[in-house]
ROROGU-387321 format. One line per field, with one value per residue (C-alpha): x, y, z; residue number from 1. Coordinates in nm, 4 decimals, m for minus. Layout:
N
X <- X|...
Y <- Y|...
Z <- Z|...
n <- NUM|...
//
This chain:
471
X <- m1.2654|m1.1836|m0.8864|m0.7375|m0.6379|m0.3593|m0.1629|m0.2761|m0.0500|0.0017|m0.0632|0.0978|0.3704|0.3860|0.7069|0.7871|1.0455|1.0327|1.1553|1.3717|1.1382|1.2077|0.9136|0.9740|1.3499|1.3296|1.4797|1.2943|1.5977|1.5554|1.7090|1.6088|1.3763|1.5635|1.7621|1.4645|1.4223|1.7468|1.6588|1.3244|1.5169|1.7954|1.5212|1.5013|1.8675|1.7438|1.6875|1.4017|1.6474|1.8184|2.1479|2.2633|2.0156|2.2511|2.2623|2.3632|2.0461|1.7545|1.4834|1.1854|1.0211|1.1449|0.9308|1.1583|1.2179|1.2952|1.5468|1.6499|1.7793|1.9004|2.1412|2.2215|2.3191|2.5628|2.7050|2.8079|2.9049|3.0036|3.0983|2.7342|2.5870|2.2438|1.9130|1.6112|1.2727|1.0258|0.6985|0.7021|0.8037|1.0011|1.0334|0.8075|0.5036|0.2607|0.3054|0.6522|0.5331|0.2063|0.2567|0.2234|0.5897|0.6762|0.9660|0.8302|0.9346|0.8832|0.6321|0.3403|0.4826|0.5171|0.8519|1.1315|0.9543|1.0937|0.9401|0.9989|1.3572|1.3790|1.1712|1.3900|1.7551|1.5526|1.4571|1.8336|1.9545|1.7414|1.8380|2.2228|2.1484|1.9198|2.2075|2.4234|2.2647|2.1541|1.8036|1.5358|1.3624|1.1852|1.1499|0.8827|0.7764|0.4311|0.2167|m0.0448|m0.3437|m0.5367|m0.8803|m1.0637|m0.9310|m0.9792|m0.7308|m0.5160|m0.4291|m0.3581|m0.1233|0.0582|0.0414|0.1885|0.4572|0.6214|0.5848|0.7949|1.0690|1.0976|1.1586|1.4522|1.2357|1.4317|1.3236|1.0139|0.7924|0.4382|0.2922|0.0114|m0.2498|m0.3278|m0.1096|0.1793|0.0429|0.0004|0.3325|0.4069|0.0633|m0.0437|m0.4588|m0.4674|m0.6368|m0.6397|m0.5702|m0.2517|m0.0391|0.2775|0.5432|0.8140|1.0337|1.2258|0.9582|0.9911|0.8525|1.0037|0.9375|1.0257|1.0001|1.3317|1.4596|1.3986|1.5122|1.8605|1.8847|1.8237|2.1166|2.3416|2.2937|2.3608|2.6749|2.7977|2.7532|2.3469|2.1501|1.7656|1.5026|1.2064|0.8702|0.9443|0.6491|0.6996|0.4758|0.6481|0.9310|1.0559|1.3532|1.5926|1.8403|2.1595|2.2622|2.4335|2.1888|1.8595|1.5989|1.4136|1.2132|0.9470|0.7680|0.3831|0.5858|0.8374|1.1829|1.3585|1.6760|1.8207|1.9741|2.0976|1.8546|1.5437|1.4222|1.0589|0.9417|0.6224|0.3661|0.0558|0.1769|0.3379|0.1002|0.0597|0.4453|0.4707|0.2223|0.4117|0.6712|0.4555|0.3492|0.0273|m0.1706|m0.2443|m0.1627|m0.3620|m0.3034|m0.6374|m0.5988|m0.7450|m0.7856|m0.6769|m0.8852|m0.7495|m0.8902|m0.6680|m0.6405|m0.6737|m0.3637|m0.4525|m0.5108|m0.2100|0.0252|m0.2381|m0.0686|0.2883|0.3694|0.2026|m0.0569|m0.2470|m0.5293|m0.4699|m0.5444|m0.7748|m0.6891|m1.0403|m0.9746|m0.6283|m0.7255|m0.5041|m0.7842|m0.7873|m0.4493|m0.3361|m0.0104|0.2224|0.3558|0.7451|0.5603|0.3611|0.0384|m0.1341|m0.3587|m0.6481|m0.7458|m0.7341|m1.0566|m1.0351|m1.2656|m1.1881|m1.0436|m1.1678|m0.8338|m0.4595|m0.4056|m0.7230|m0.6896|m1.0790|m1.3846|m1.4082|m1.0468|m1.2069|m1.0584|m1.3024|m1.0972|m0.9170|m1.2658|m1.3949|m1.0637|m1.1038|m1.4681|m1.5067|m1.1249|m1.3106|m1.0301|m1.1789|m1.5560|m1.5092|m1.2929|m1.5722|m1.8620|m1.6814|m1.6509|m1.9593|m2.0709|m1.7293|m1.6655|m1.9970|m1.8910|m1.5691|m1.7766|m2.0355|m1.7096|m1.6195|m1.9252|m1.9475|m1.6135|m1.8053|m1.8275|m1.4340|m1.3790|m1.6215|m1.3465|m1.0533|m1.2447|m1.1117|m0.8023|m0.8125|m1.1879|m1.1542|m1.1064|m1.4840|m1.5603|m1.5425|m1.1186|m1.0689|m1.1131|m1.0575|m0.6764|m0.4817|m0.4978|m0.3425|m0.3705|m0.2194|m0.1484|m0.3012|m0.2064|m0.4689|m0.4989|m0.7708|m0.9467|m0.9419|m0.6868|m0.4420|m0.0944|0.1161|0.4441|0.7166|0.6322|0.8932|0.8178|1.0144|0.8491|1.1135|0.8984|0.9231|1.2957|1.4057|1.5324|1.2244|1.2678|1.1179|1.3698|1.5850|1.3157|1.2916|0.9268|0.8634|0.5320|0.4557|0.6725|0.4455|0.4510|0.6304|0.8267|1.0028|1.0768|1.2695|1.3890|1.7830|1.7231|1.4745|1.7391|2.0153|1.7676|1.6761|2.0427|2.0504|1.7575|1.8696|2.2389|2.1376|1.8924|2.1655|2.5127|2.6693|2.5347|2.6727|3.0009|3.0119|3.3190
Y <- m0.4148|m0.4388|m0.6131|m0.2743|m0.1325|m0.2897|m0.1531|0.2014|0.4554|0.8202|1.0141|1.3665|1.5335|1.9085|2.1084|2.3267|2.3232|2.1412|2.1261|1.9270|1.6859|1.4870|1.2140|0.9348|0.8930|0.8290|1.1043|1.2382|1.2658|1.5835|1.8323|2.1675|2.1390|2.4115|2.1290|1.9773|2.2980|2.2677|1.9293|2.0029|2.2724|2.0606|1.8834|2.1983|2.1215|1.7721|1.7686|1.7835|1.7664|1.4522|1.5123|1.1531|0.8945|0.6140|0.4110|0.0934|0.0538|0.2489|0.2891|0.3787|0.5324|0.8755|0.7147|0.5247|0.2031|0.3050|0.6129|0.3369|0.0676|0.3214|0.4170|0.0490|m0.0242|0.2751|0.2383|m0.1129|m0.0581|0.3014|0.2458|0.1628|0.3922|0.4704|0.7363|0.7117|0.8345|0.9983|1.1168|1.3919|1.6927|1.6045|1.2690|1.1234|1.2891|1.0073|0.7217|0.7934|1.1290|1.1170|0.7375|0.7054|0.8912|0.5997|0.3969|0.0512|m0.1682|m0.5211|m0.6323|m0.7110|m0.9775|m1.3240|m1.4585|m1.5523|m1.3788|m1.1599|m0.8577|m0.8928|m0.9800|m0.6591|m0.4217|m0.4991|m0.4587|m0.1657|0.0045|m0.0361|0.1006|0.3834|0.5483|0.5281|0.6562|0.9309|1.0201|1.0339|1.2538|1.4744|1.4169|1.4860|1.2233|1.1571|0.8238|0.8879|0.4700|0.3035|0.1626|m0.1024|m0.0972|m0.3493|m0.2464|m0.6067|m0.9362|m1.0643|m0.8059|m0.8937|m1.2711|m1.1918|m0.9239|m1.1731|m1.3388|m1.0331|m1.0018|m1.3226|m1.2414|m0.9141|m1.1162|m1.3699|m1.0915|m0.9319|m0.6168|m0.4127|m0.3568|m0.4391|m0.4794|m0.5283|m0.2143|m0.3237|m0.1326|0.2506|0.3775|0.1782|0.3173|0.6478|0.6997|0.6583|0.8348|1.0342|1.0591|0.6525|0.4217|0.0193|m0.3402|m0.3987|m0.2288|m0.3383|m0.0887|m0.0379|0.2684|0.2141|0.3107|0.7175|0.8909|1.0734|1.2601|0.9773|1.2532|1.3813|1.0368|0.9968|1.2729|1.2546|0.8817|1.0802|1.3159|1.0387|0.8594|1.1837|1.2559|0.9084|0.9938|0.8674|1.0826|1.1751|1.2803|1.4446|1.4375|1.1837|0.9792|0.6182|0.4995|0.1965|m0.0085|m0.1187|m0.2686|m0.0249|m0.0538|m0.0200|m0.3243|m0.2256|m0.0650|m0.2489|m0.1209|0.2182|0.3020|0.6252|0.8766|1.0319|1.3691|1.2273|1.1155|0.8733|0.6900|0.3733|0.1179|m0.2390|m0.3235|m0.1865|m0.1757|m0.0713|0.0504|0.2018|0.2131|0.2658|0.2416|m0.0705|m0.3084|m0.0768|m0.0539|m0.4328|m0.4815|m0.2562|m0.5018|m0.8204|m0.9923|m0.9783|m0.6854|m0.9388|m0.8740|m0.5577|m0.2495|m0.0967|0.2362|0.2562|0.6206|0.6081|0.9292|1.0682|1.3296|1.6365|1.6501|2.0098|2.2066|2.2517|1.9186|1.7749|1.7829|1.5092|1.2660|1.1636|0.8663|0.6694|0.4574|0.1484|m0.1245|m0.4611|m0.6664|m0.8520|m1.1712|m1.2467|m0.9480|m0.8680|m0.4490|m0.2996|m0.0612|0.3643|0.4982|0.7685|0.9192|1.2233|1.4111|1.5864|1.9021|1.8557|1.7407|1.4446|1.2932|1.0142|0.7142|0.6284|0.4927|0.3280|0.3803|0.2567|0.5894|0.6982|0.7389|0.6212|0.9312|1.0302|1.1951|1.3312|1.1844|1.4796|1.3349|1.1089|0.8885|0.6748|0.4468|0.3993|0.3858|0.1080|m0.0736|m0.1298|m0.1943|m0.4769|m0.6666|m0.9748|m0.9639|m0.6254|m0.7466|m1.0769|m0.8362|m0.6206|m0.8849|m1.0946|m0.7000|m0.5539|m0.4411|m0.3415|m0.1492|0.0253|0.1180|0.2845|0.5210|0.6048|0.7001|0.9061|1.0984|1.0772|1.1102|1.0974|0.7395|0.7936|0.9522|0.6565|0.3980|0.6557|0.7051|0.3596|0.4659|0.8590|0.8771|1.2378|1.3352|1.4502|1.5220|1.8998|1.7947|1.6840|1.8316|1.6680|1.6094|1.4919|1.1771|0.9415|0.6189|0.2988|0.0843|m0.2458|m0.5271|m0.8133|m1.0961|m1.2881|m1.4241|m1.0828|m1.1995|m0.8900|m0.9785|m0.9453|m1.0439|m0.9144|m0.9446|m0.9350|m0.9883|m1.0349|m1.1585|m1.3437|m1.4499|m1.8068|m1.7234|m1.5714|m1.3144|m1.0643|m0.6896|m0.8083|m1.0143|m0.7186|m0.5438|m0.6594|m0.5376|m0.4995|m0.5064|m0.5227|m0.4018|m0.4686|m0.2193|m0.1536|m0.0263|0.2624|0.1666|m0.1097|0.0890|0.0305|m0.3080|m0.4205|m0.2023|m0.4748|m0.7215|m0.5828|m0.5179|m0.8578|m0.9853|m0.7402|m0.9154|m1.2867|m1.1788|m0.9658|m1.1002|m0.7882|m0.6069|m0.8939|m0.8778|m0.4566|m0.3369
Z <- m0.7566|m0.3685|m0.5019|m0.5785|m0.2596|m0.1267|m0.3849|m0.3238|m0.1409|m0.0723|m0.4034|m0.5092|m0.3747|m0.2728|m0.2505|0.0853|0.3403|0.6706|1.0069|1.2358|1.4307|1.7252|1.8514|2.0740|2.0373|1.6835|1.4681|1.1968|0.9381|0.6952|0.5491|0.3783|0.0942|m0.1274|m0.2463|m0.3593|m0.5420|m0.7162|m0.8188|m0.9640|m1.1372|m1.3121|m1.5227|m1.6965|m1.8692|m2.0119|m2.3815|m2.5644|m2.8935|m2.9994|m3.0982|m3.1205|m3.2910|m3.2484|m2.8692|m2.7458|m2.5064|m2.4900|m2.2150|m2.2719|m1.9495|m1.6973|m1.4133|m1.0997|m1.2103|m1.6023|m1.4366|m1.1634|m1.4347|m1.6646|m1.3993|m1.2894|m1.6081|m1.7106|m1.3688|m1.4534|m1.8257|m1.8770|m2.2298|m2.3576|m2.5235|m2.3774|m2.3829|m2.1314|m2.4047|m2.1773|m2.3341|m2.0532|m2.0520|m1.6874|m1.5070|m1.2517|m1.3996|m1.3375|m1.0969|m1.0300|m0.8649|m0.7394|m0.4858|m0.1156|m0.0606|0.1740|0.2236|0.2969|0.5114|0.3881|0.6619|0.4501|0.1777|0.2311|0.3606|0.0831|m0.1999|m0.4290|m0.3104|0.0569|m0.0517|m0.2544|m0.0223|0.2783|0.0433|m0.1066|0.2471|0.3200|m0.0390|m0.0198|0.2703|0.1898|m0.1460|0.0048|0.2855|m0.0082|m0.2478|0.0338|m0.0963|0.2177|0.4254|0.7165|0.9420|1.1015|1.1360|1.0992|1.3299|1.2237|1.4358|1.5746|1.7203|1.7776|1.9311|1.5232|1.4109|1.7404|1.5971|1.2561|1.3822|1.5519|1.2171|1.0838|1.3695|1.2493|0.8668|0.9359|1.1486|0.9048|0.6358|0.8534|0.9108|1.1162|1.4386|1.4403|1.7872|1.9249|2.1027|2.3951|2.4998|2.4353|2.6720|2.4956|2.1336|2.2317|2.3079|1.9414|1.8340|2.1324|1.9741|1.8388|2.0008|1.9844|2.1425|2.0046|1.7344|1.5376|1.5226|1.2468|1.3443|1.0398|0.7517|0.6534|0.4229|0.1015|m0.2421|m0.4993|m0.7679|m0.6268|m0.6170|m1.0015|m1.0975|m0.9237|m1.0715|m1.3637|m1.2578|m1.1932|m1.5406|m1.7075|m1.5701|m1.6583|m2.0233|m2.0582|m2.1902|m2.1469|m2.4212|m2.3093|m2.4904|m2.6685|m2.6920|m2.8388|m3.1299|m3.2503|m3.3361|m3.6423|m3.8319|m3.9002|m4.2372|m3.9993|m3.9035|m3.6171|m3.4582|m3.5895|m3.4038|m3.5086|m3.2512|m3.3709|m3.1898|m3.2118|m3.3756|m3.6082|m3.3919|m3.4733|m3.2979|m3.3643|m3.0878|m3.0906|m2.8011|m2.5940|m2.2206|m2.1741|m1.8358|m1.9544|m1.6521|m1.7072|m2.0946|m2.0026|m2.2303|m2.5185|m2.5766|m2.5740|m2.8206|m3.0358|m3.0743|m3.1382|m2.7804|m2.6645|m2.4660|m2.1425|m1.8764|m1.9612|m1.7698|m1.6040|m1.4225|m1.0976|m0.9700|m0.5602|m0.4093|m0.0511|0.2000|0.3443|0.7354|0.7634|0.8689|1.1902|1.2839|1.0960|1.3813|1.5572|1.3043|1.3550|1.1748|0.9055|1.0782|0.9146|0.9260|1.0060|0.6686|0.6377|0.4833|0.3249|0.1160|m0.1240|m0.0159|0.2674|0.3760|0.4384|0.6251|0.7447|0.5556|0.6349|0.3837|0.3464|0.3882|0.6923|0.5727|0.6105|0.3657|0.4490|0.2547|m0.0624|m0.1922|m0.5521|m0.8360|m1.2291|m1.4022|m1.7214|m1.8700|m1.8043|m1.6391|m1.5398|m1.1957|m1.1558|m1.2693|m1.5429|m1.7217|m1.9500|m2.3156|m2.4409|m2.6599|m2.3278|m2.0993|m2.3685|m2.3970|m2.0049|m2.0007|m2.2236|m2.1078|m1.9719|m1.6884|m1.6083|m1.6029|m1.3904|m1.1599|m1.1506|m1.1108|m0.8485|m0.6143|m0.7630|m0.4111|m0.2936|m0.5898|m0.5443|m0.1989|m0.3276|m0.5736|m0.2718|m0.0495|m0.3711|m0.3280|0.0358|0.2101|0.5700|0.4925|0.4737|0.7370|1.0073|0.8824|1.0273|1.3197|1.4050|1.4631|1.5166|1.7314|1.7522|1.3919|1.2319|0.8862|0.9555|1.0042|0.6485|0.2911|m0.0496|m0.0996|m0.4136|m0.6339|m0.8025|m1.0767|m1.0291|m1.3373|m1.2164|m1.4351|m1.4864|m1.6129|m1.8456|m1.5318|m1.3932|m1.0884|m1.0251|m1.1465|m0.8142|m0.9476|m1.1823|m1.5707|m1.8381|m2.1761|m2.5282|m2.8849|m3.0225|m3.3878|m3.5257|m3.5999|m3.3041|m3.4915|m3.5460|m3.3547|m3.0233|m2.9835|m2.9234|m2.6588|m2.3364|m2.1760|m1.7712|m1.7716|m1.3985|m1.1241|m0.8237|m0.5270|m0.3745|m0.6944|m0.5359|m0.2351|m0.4411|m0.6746|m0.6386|m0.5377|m0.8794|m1.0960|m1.0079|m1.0858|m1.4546|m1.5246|m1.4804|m1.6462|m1.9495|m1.8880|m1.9275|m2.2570|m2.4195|m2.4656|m2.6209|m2.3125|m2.0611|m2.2733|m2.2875|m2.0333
n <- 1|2|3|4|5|6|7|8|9|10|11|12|13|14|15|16|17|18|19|20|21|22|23|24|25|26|27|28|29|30|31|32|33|34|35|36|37|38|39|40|41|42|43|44|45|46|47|48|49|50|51|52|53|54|55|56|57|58|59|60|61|62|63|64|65|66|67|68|69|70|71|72|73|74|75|76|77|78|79|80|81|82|83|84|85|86|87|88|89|90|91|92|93|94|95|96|97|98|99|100|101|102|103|104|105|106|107|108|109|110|111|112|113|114|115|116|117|118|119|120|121|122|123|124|125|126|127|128|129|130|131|132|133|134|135|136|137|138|139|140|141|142|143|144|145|146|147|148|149|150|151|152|153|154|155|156|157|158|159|160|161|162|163|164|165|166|167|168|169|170|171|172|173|174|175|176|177|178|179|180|181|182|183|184|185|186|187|188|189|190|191|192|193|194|195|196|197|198|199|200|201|202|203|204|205|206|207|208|209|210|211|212|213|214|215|216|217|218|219|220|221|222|223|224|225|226|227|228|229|230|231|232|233|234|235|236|237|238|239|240|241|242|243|244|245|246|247|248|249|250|251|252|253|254|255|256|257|258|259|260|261|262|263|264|265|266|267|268|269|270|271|272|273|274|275|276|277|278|279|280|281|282|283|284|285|286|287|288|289|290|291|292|293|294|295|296|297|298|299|300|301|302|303|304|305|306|307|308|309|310|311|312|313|314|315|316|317|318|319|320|321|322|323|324|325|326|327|328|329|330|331|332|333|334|335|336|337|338|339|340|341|342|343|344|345|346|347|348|349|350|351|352|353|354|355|356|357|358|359|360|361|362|363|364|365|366|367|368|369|370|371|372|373|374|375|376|377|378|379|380|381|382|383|384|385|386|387|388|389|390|391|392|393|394|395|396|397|398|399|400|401|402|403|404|405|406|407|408|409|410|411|412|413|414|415|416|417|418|419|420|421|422|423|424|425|426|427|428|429|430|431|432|433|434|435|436|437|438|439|440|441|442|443|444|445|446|447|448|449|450|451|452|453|454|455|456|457|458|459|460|461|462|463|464|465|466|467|468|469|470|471
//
């Protein structure tokens, strides 16, 4: 279960307005928060009413990558057609807005994969986007810690992954005295510094992709929760794709982004549930508000390479707060942010997925350990100590959470790499072959947002010819 925590951030975003900041040379790049305000409150005007049934594309999903490729796509061929379904009654309710808030860098993955090629173009996207849109950020950088001559070699290790990825900037930090003029209260041998990372709310981000696809003509269907898909009797547009109330709208082809739904929508259209999603609840602690301005950066653990979990962190928020952790425990439902949320078909369907129990059996300690730190956050709070000696457990309270949709396979190995998906029938010609599932978009997903949308707008181009024809 250990396995989980790498791909844990920063979880829940609160709205509030923020100052200018200046630390170290680096500016901290914001702007007011009422036009976060003014975002939030254009998602009010999307429609909950469908007054076309007819599209070109569909896709299904309001969270960042679904809004992301929606966009992509119109942008490149205004005259399709197209509706995002969101079973929300706004965008970025679940993943989408309640992740780390931070705008990777592309140190951790290894050199020429996909995601360190798409982090690094998506750390670059997103702040032009972000400058453009006059949507609020802050780089306030990350330093990753090392506090034993162990931790010191792999960050070396680390040092050349990040230069072979093109990281920006990127430099060792010796010594306290050298890391404390980055974070005046952390302590360590050697740190790697990365003034480039920041911080955001990628609920805003969605919803002004959201924005942008609208004005091009797209439009966006709230609460529309997706129950199936079916042949239609048009023949132009032969998909029928239902909701739980009684919807219905037709297209000629489908693009699923479902999240933590991601496995249940592609079973609805004839491939198979594994990978299966299993949602892993990500628990942080609140530095208290008067000790929050101790914290001015995002500062990490070294990993540790026996182990696929990144470790507890320390994360700012837009607002000013900084939150501590995560831990990560099973949740008892997709979107089961506190031990009391509970679904049982859900609970079961997780329980007995053998990938689940091997995953479980092989971390049975380390998974116990995550539920104690649950019920114990003191045992949180030693591991910070690490970093932050002079933060106690009278400094912190509980703070937000958040689930991560963790797709695993049969063996119960995490599934670290994009996952697309079609059920094409013995004739190629059955209704998957006209939906196109993502079934895994690894973190980290919004930091790559722009950059994985041009990469689905061209996995959706090479699987669609009328779409790689459309002007």
């Amino acid at each position: 279960m250990s396995q989980i925590f790498r791909f844990l951030g920063g979880l829940v975003i609160v709205n509030s307005k923020s100052k200018h900041v200046f630390c170290d040379g680096i500016k901290q790049i914001e702007r007011s928060y009422s036009l976060a305000t003014v975002s939030l409150q254009r998602n009010k005007n999307y429609s909950t009413q469908i007054s076309k049934r007819e599209y070109d594309v569909v896709v299904v999903g309001g969270g960042i990558v679904g809004a992301a490729s929606a966009r992509e796509l119109k942008l490149r061929h205004p005259q399709l057609k197209m509706a995002i379904l969101e079973k929300e009654g706004e965008m970025a309710k679940h993943q989408s807005g309640h992740n780390s808030g931070v705008i990777h860098a592309g140190i951790y993955y290894k050199p020429g994969s996909l995601k360190a090629k798409l982090c690094v173009e998506g750390l670059q996207l997103m702040y032009k986007y972000c400058d453009e849109k006059n949507i609020p950020y802050k780089k306030v950088g990350k330093l990753i810690v090392a506090t034993n001559e162990v931790e010191v070699k792999r960050l070396a290790d680390l040092h050349q992954r990040a230069i072979q990825n093109k990281v920006p900037d990127i430099k060792i930090l010796n010594g306290v005295k050298e890391i404390q003029q980055v974070e005046p209260h952390c302590v360590g041998l050697q740190a790697l510094w990365s003034p480039h990372t920041g911080i955001i709310d990628y609920r805003l981000v969605t919803k002004q992709y959201g924005e942008d696809f609208k004005e091009k003509g797209g439009e966006i269907h709230l609460n529309f929760q997706v129950s199936g898909f079916e042949n239609s009797t048009d023949n132009n547009y032969p998909v029928l794709i239902k909701s739980a109330d009684g919807k219905r709208v037709k297209s000629k082809y489908v693009l699923t982004c479902g999240g933590l739904h991601s496995d249940k929508l592609a079973e609805l259209s004839g491939c198979p549930r594994n990978p299966r999603i299993v949602p892993f609840r990500g628990e942080y602690l609140l530095l208290k508000p008067e000790k929050a301005a101790m914290i001015k950066g995002n500062i990490y653990p070294v990993p540790d390479p026996r182990f696929p979990f990144l470790g507890v962190h320390f994360t700012p928020r837009m607002d000013g707060s900084v939150w501590l952790g995560p831990n990560a425990v099973l949740a008892f439902k997709r979107e089961g942010y506190t031990w009391t949320d509970v679904n049982f078909s859900e609970l079961l369907d997780a329980l007995f997925y053998p990938g689940f129990l091997k995953l479980a059996f092989k971390y049975v300690f380390a998974g116990a350990e995550e539920t104690v730190k649950s019920l114990f956050p003191s045992l949180q709070v030693r591991q910070l100590q690490r970093f932050v000696p002079s933060i106690t457990s009278a400094d912190v309270v509980s703070g937000p959470a958040g689930v991560r949709a963790q797709a695993l396979d049969a063996e119960g190995n995490l599934i670290e790499d994009f996952v697309f998906d079609m059920y094409k029938g013995s004739d190629n010609d059955s209704i998957g072959s006209r939906v196109l599932h993502c079934r895994n978009a690894p973190s980290p997903g919004a930091t790559s947002s722009l950059a994985i949308a041009k990469m689905m707008v061209e996995k959706l181009e090479s699987e669609f010819q009328y779409i790689k024809e459309s002007p």
